[in-house]
C-alpha positions as CSV (number, residue, x, y, z in Angstrom):
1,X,186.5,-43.9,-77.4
2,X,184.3,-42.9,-74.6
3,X,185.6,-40.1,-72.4
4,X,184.6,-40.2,-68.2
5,X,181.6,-36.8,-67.5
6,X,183.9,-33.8,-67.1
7,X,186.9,-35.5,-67.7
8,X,189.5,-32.8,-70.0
9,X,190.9,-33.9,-72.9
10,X,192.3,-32.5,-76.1
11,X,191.5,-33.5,-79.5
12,X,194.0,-33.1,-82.7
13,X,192.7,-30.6,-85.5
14,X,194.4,-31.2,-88.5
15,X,198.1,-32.3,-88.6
16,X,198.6,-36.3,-88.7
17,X,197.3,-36.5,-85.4
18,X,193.7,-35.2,-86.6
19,X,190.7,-36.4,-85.0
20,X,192.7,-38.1,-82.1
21,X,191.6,-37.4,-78.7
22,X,193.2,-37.8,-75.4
23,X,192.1,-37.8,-72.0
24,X,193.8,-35.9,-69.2
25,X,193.9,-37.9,-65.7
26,X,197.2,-36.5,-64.4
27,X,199.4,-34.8,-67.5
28,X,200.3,-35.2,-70.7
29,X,203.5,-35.2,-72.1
30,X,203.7,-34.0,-75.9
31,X,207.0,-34.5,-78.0
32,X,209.0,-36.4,-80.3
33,X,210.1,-38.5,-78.5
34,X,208.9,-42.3,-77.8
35,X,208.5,-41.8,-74.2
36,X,205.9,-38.9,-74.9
37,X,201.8,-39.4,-74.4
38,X,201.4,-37.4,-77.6
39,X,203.9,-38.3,-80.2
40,X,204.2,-35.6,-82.9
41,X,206.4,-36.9,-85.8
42,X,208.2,-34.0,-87.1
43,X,211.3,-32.6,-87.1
44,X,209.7,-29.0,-86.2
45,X,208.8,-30.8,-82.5
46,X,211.3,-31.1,-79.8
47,X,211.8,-34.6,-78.3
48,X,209.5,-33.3,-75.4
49,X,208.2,-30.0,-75.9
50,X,205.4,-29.3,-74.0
51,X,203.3,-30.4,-71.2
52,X,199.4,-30.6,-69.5
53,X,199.4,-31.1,-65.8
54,X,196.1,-31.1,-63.6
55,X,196.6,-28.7,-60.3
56,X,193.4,-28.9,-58.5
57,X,190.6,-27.7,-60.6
58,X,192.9,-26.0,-63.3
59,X,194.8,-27.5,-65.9
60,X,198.7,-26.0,-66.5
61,X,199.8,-25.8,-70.1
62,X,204.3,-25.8,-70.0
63,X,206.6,-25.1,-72.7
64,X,209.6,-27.4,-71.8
65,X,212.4,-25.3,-73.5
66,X,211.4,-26.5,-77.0
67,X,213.2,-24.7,-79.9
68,X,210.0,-23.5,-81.9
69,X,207.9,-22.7,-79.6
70,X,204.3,-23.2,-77.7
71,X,201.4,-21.1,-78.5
72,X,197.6,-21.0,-76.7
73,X,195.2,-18.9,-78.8
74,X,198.2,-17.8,-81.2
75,X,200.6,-16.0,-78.1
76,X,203.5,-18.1,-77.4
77,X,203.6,-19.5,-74.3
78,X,206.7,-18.6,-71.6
79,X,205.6,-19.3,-68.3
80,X,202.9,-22.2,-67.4
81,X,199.4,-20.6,-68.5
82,X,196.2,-22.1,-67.0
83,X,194.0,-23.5,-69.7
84,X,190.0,-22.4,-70.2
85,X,187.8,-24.5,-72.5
86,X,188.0,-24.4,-76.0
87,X,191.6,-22.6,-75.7
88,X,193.6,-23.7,-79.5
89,X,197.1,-24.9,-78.5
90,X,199.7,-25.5,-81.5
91,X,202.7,-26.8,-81.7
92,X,205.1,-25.5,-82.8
93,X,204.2,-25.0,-87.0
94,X,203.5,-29.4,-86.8
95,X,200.3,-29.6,-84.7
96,X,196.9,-28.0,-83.3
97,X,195.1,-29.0,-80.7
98,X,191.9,-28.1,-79.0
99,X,191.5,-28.3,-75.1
100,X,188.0,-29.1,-73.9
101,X,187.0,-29.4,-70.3
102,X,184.6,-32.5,-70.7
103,X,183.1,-35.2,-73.0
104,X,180.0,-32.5,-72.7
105,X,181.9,-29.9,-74.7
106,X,181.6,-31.7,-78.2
107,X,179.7,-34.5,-79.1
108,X,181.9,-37.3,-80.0
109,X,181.9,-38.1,-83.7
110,X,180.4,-34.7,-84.8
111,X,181.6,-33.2,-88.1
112,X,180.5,-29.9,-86.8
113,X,183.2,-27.4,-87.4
114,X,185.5,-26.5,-84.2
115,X,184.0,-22.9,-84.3
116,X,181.3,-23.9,-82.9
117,X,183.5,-24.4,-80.0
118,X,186.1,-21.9,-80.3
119,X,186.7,-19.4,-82.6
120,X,189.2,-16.4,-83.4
121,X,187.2,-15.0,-86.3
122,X,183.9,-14.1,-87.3
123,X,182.1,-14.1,-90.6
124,X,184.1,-10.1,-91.5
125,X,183.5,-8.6,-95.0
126,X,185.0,-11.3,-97.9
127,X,187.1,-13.4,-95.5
128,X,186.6,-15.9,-92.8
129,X,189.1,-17.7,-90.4
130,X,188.3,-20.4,-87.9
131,X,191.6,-20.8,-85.8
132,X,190.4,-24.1,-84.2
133,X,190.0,-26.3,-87.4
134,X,192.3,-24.3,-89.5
135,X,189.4,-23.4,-92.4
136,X,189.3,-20.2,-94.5
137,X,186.9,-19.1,-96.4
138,X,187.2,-16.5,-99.1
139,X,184.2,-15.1,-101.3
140,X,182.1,-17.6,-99.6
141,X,184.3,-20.4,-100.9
142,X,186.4,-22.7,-98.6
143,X,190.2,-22.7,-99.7
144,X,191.3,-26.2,-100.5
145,X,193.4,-28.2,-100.2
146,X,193.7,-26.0,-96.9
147,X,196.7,-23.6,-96.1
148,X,200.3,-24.2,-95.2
149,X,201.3,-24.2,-91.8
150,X,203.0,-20.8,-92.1
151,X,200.6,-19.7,-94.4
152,X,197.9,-20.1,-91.7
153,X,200.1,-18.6,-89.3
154,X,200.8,-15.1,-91.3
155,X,197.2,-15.1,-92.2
156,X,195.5,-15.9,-88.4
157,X,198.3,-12.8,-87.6
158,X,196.7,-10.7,-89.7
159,X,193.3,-11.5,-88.7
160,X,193.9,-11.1,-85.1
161,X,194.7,-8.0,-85.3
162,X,191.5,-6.6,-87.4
163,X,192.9,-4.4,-90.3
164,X,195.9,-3.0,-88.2
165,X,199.3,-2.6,-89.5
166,X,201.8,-5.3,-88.0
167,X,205.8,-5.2,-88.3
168,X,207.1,-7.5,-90.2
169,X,209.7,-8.5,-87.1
170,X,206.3,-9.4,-85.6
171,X,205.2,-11.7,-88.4
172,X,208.4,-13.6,-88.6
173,X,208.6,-13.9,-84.9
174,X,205.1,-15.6,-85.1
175,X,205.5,-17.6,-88.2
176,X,208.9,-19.0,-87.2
177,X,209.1,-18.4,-83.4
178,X,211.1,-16.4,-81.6
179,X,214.3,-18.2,-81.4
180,X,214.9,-18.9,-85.4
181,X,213.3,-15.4,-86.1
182,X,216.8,-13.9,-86.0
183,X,218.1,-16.3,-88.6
184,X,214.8,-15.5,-91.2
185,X,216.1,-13.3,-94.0
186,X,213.2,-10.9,-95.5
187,X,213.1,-12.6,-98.6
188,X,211.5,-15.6,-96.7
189,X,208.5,-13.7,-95.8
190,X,208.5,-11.7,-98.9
191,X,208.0,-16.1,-100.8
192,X,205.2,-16.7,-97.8
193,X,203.0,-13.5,-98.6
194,X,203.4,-13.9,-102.3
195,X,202.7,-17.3,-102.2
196,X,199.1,-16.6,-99.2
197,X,198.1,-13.9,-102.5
198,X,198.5,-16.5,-104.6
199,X,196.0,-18.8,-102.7
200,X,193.5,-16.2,-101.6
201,X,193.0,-14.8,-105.5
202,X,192.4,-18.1,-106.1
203,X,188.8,-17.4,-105.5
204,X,188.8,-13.7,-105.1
205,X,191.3,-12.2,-107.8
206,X,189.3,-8.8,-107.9
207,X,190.5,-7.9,-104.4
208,X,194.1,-7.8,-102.1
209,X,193.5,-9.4,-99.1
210,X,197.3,-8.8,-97.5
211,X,198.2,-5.2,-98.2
212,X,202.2,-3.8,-97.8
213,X,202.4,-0.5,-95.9
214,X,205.6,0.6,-97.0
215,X,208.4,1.0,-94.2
216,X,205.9,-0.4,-91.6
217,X,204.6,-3.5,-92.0
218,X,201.4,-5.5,-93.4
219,X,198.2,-5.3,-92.8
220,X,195.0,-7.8,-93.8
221,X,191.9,-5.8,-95.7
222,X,188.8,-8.1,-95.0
223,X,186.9,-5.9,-97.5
């Protein structure tokens, strides 16, 4: 569809929404529910979860009480946050999103990769993570079929934090949100990093991407 000169809009990365875009005249209503703009069908989205609303010359992103949570550029979101182009939104673990400010932003119908648009990581050492369409590459190869949901999640955690130990309270309260982090036992995250190994030696078993730091936490080693 054609979308009006500096019109915003978000488009779906990944997720069964991928490739959909939607404009943004007034707001947008994301959810479960029928009534919603953007219809998520998964049981990990609350009937309506989130909202976009136009104030002026900003645009408000709103988490509407949803029970796994909101996240712009990976922090959850707990009070309305003003959006800036190119900022990643995800849904809860179910779907990503993109927010662009106008039609200008990305031509419509590229195949380019969303990093050339917005992008967490950089091409570091053996590994390379693109937030926005959800790609990793290790060794120079592209991991497919792509990542899990959480898998992503524990991995982009990692990354963001550039070789620096985090808790493992921290990773579960990303991975799973904070209100269903209390009920995550450690032998859940213990089955997610062993099975993100698993993955990433797929195509480079000489080195140990996710390193434990006994009694601390775990830390990502780009090499």
């Amino acid at each position: 569809m054609n979308l009006p000169d500096e019109m915003p809009f978000l488009t779906a990365q990944g997720g069964e929404l991928n490739g959909q875009r939607w404009i943004l005249e007034d707001s947008l209503l994301i959810g479960r529910d029928p009534d919603c703009d953007i219809i998520i069908p998964s049981r990990q989205v609350s009937r309506h979860h989130a909202r976009l609303a136009r104030e002026g010359d900003q645009v408000l992103l709103e988490d509407l009480g949803s029970k796994n949570g909101t996240y712009c550029n990976g922090q959850p979101v707990r009070i309305a946050t003003i959006l800036n182009d190119g900022d990643v939104l995800q849904i809860a673990l179910a779907q990503q999103f993109v927010f662009l400010t106008s039609d200008a932003t990305m031509p419509l119908g590229s195949n380019l990769p969303i990093d050339a648009l917005h992008q967490i990581g950089t091409e570091t050492g053996r590994l390379r993570l693109d937030a926005g369409s959800r790609r990793v590459w290790v060794a120079g190869q592209e991991v497919t079929p792509p990542l899990s949901a959480a898998q992503f999640v524990l991995l982009e955690t990692l990354y963001a934090h550039k070789g620096a130990v985090v808790s493992r309270s921290e990773l579960i309260t990303a991975i799973w949100g904070e209100k269903d982090a209390i009920g995550v036992s450690e032998q859940a995250l213990d089955a997610l990093v062993r099975r993100l190994r698993e993955r990433l030696a797929e195509y480079d078993p000489s080195h140990t991407y996710v390193v434990t730091v006994r009694g601390h936490g775990l830390r990502l080693d780009v090499g």
